[in-house]
C-alpha positions as a LaTeX table, in Angstrom:
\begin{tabular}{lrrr}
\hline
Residue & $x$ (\AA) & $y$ (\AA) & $z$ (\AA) \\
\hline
Unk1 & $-109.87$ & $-2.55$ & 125.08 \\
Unk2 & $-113.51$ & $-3.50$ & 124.43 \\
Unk3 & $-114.26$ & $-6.52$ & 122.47 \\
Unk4 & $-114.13$ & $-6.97$ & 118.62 \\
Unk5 & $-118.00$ & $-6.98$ & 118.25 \\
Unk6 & $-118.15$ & $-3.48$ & 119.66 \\
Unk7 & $-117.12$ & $-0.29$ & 118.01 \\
Unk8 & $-115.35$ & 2.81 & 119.78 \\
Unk9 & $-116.79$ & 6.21 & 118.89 \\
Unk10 & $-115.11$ & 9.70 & 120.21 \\
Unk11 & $-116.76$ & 12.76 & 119.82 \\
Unk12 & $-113.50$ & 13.69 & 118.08 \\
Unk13 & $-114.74$ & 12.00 & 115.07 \\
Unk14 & $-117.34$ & 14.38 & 114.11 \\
Unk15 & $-115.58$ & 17.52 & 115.07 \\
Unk16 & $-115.53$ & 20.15 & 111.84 \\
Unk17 & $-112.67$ & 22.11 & 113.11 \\
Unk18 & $-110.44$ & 18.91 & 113.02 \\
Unk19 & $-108.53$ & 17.63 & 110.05 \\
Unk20 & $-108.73$ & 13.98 & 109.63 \\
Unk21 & $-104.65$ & 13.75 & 110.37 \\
Unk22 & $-106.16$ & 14.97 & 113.71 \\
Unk23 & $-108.89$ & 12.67 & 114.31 \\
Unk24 & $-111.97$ & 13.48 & 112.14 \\
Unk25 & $-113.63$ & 10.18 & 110.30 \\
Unk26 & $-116.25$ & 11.59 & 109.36 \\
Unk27 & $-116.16$ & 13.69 & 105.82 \\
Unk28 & $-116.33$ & 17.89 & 106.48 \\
Unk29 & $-120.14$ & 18.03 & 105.09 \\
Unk30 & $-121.05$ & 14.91 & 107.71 \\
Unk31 & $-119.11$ & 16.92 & 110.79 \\
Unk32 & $-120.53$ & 19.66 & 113.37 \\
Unk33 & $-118.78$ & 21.94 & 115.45 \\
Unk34 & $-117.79$ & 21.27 & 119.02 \\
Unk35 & $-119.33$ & 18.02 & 119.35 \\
Unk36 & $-119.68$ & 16.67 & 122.99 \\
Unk37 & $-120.20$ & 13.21 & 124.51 \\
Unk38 & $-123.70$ & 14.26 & 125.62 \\
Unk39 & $-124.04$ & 15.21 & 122.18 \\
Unk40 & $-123.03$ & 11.73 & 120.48 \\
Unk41 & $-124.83$ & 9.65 & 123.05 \\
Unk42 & $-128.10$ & 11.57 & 121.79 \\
Unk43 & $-127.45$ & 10.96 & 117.81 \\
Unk44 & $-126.33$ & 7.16 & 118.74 \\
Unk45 & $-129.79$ & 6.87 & 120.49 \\
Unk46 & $-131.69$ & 8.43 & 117.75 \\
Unk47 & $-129.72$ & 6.27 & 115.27 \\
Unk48 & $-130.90$ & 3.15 & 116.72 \\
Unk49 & $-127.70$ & 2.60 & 118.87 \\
Unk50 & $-127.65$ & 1.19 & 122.51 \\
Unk51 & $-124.24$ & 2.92 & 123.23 \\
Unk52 & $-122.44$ & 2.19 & 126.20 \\
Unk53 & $-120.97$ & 5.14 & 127.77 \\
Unk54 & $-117.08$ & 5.64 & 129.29 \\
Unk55 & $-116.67$ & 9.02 & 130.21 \\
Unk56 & $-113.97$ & 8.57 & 132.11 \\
Unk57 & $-112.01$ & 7.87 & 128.41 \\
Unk58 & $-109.56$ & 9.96 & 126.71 \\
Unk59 & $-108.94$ & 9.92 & 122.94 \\
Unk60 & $-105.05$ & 9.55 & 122.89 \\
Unk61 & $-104.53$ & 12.28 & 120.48 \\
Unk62 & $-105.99$ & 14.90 & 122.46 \\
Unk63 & $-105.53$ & 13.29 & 126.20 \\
Unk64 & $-104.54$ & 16.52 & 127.39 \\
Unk65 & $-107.63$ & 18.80 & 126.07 \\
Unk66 & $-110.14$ & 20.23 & 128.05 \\
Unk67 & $-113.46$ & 18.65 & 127.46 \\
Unk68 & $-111.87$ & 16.14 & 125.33 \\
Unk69 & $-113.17$ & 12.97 & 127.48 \\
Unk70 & $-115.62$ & 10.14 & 126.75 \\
Unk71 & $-116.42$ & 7.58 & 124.54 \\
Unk72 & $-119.23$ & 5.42 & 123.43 \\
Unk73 & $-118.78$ & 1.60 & 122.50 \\
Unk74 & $-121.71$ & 0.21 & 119.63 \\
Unk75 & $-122.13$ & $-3.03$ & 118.76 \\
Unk76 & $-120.66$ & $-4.13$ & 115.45 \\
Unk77 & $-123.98$ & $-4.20$ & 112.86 \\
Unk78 & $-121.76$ & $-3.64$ & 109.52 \\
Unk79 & $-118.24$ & $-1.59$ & 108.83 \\
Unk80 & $-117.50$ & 1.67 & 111.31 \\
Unk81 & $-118.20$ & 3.93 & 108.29 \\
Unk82 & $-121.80$ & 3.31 & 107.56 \\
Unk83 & $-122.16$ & 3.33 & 111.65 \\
Unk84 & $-120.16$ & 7.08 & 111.71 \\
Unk85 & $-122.66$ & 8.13 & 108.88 \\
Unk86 & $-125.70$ & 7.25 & 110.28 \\
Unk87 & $-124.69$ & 8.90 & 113.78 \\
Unk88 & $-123.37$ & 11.92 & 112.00 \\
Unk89 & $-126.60$ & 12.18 & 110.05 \\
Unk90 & $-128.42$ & 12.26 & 113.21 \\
Unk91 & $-125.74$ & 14.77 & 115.36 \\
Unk92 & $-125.97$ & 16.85 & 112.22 \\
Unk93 & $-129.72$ & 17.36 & 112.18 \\
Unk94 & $-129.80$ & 17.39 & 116.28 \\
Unk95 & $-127.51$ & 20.20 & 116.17 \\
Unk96 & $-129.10$ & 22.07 & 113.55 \\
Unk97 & $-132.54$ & 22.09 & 115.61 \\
Unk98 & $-131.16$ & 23.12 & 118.65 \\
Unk99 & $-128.86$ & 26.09 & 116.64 \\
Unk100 & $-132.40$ & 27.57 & 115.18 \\
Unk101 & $-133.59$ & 27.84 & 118.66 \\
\hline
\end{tabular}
């Protein structure tokens, strides 16, 4: 369990195809499909985010997906919410970019 100044971020939380009974936070216009770990370590980053990285994590709702492993842990700047935004603001326009190409 990491410690109460940190905040735990799946890639589940971003994932369009989810409803948020099954994990999403994130509204549907904020979310992207398929999002990976490799994917939310880059929008933490670029959202100004040192994120440390446990890959070896399962979300307990989907333990037993493939490709459902990793997590990041943030430090606590403000509630999860505006923290989820920000990060999906930057997945959202990382994924965008690298769907034109």
């Amino acid at each position: 369990m990491p410690e109460k100044d940190k905040l735990v971020v799946w890639p589940i939380y971003f994932d369009a195809a989810r409803s948020r009974d099954e994990g999403r936070m994130v509204s549907i216009q904020d979310a992207v499909a398929e999002p990976t770990l490799d994917m939310l370590i880059t929008a933490a980053i670029k959202s100004g985010f040192k994120p440390e990285i446990e890959r070896e994590k399962r979300h307990p709702k989907v333990w037993h997906e493939e490709g459902a492993a990793g997590r990041i842990t943030i430090a606590r700047a403000g509630p999860k919410s505006a923290a989820l935004k920000r990060i999906a603001s930057s997945m959202k326009t990382k994924y965008k970019k690298k769907g034109k190409n």
